[in-house]
N, C-alpha and C positions, 0 to 999 in steps of 0.2 A: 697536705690538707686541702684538699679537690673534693668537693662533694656537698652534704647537706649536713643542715643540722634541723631537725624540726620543732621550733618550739612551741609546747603549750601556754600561748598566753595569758599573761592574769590580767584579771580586770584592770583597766585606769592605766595602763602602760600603751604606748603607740607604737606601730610599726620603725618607724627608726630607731626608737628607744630600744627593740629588740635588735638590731643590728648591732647597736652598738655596745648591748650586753656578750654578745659574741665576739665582738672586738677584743672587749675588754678580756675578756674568758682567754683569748688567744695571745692575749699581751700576759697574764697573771699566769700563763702555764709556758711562757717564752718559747711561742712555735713560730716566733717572726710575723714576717707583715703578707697578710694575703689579701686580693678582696676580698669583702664582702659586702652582698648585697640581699636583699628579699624577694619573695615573687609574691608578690600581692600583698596590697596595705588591708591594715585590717583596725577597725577605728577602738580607741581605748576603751571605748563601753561594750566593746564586742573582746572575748576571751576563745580561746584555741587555736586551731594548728595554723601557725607562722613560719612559714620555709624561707630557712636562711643559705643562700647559696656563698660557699666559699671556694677562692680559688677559680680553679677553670670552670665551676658550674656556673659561676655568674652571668658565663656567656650563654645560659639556658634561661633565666631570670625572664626575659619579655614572652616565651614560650608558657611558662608557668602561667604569668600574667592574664596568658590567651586562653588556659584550661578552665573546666567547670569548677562548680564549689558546691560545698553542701550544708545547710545551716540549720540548725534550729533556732528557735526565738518564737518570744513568749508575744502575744498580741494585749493591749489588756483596752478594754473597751472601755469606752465613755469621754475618756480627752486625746483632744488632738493638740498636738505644741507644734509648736517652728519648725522643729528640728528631726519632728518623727519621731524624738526618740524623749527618754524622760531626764535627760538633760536641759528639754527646751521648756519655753513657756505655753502655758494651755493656751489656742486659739482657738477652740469652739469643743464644745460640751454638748452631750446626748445623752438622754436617761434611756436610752434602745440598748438593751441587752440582747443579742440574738441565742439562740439556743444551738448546741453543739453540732445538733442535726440540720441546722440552717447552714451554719457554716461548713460542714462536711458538703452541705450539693450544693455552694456557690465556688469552693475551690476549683470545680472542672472549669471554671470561665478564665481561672487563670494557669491554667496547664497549656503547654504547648507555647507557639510561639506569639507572643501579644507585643502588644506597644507600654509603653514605659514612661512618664515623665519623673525624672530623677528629682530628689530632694534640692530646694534651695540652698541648705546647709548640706554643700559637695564640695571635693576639688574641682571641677567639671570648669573649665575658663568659659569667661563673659568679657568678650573685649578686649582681651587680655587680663583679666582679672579672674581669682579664685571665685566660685559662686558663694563661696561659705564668710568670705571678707565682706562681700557686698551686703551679702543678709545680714552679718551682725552692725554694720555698718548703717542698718535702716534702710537701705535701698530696696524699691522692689527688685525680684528677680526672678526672670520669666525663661526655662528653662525650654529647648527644643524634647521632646517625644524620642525615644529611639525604641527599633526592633532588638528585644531579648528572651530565649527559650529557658520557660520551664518544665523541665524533662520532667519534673513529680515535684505533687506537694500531698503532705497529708497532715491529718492530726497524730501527735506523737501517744498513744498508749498511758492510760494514766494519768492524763493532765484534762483540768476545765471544773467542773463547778465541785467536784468530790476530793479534787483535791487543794482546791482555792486555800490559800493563804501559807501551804506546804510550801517547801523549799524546792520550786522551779518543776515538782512532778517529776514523771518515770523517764524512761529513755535514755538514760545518763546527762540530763541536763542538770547543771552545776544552780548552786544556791542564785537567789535574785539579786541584783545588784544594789550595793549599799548604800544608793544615793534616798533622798528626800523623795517619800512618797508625794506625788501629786496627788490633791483632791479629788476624788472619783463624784460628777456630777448627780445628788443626789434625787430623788425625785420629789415632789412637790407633798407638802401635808395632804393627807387623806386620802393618796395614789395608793393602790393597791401594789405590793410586793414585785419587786421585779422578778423573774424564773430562767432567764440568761443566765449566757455564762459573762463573770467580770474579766477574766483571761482566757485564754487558749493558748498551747504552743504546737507549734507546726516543725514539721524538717521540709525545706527543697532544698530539690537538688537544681541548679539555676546555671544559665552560661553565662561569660564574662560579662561584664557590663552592667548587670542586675543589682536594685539597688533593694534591700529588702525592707527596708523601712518604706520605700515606696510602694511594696507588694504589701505590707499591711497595712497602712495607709489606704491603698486600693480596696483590699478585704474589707475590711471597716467600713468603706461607702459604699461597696456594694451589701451590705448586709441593712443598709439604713442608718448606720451609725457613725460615730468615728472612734479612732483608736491611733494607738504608738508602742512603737517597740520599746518592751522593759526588761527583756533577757535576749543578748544575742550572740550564740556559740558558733564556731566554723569547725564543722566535723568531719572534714574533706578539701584539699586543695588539691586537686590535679589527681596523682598516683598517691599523696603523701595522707596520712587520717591519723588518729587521736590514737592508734598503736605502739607509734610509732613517734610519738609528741615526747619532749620532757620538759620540766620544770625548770624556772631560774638557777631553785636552788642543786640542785641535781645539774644543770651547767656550771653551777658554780664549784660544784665538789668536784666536777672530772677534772676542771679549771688546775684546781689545786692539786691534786693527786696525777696530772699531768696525763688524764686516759681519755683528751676530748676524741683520740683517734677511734674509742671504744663504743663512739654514740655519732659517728659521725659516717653517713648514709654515702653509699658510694656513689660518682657524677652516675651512673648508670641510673640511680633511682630514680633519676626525674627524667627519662626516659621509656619506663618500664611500658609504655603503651605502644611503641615502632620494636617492626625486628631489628635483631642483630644482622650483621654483614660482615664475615669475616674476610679479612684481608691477607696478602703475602707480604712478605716484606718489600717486594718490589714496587706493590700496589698504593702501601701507606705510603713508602716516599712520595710518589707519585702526587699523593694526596695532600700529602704537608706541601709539597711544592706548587700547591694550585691546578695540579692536571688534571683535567676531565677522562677518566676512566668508561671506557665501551665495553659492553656486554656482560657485565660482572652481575647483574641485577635481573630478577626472571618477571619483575614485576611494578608499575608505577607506584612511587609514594616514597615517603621518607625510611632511613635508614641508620641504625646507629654503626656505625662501620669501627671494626677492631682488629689488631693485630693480637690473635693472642687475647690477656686480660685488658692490651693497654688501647682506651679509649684512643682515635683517631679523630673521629670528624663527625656530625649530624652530617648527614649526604642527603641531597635528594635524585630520584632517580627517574628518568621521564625518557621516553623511547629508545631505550637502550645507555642511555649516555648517566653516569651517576657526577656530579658535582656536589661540593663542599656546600654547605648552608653555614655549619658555625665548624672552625676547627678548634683543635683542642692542643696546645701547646704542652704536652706530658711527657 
């Protein structure tokens, strides 16, 4: 049991809570004790692809970490809460409704690589402390800026004023989330109709570190307004997408019918982005035993190196000389 398991997560569940439903899956079908670990947290209001690495791919987990993501999530204009997301409390209200095509020519401003300030309500440490302890704790909390690339962002097909109050719009985004609507701040007697949109949802595609309630957050101010995320799906982590996703309950069937081998993605998946590097058998020892191998490599850059079917090592390879980055005890 060396490999992946990819799950679709449901709303209101946390990244460790899906770990440890794989645990359990692996305890209820007695396949013994393996690691296991995730590669990317992904917060209980946010649903989809959550990679669980078992076994020797654990020792890929911080690489995963380092890969892009791709999300959609719904914006919905008028309040801004704490928290960015509609878990928090409202802190400031706009009756500015922008319109679709407003928002379609301010996304170029946040494509490519821009500056970032992350949500208060983060793991992100202050001092040694969580930033999301301090904020509910009442403390202010004053977060540093960091550099993060958005390869693309767009409006998803389907979604905004014609489909307003439908179930999350086109694109395969999943119904809205079940919590307590916030008040959308209304406008004043005798204002004339607002002609905005009250939602939007978007896909990026975003590199590590990107926090997306801060990218709508952003959105929102630049558009004159504010807003917070009320739907947020992850339809992409690294190599791994929503194809190849399953359900609790569907880990929980192979669980019991003892076939978690039949949904469980080989170490190789979360590599699928470096070549292979085939080895001799003279070569893998070499490699399990820590020895820097010369001239096997026609090319700098990393390498998944095998004997045969059986994984070996992540290598890297740099003027002729290939070295071990992660081995793989198989």
């Amino acid at each position: 049991m060396h490999g992946w398991i990819i799950l679709d997560k449901p709303l209101g569940l946390g990244s460790t809570q899906g770990v440890s439903a794989v645990k359990r899956a692996l305890r209820d079908g007695k396949y013994g004790k393996f690691k296991v670990g995730h590669g990317g947290t992904l917060d209980p209001l946010a649903t989809g692809v959550l990679p669980i690495a078992l076994g020797e791919a654990t020792k890929l987990a911080g690489r995963m970490l380092d890969s892009d993501k791709v999300y959609d999530f719904e914006v919905t204009f008028g309040v801004e809460t704490d928290t960015l997301d509609r878990e928090g409390k409202p802190v400031a209200t706009s009756e500015v409704r922008p319109t679709r095509e407003q928002v379609e020519a301010v996304l170029a401003r946040f494509t490519g690589p821009i500056e970032q300030v992350p949500p208060a309500y983060s793991a992100l440490k202050v001092d040694g402390e969580r930033a999301y302890d301090l904020a509910r704790a009442g403390e202010e909390v004053k977060l540093a800026s960091r550099d993060v690339t958005i390869h693309a962002l767009q409006i998803l097909p389907g979604t905004g004023r014609e489909t307003a109050g439908e179930a999350g719009g086109g694109g395969g985004v999943p119904s809205r989330t079940p919590f307590v609507e916030l008040p959308l701040h209304q406008p004043a007697a005798g204002s004339p109709p607002r002609s905005g949109e009250d939602q939007i949802t978007l896909r990026a595609h975003v590199s590590k570190g990107t926090y997306i309630r801060s990218l709508a957050r952003d959105i929102a101010h630049a558009l004159g307004t504010v807003g917070h995320v009320t739907m947020l799906r992850r339809v992409k982590a690294g190599p791994f997408t929503l194809e190849q996703a399953i359900s609790l309950d569907k880990l929980d069937e192979a669980a019991k019918g003892r076939t978690l081998e039949q949904i469980l993605l080989p170490l190789r998946a979360g590599l699928d982005d470096i070549p292979a590097l085939s080895l001799t058998p003279d070569q893998a020892g070499l490699l399990r035993q820590g020895q820097v191998l010369i001239g096997i490599a026609k090319e700098d850059g990393q390498y998944f190196a095998c004997l045969e079917d059986i994984p070996i090592a992540l290598v890297e390879a740099l003027s002729g000389q290939v070295r071990v980055v992660r081995g793989f005890n198989l």
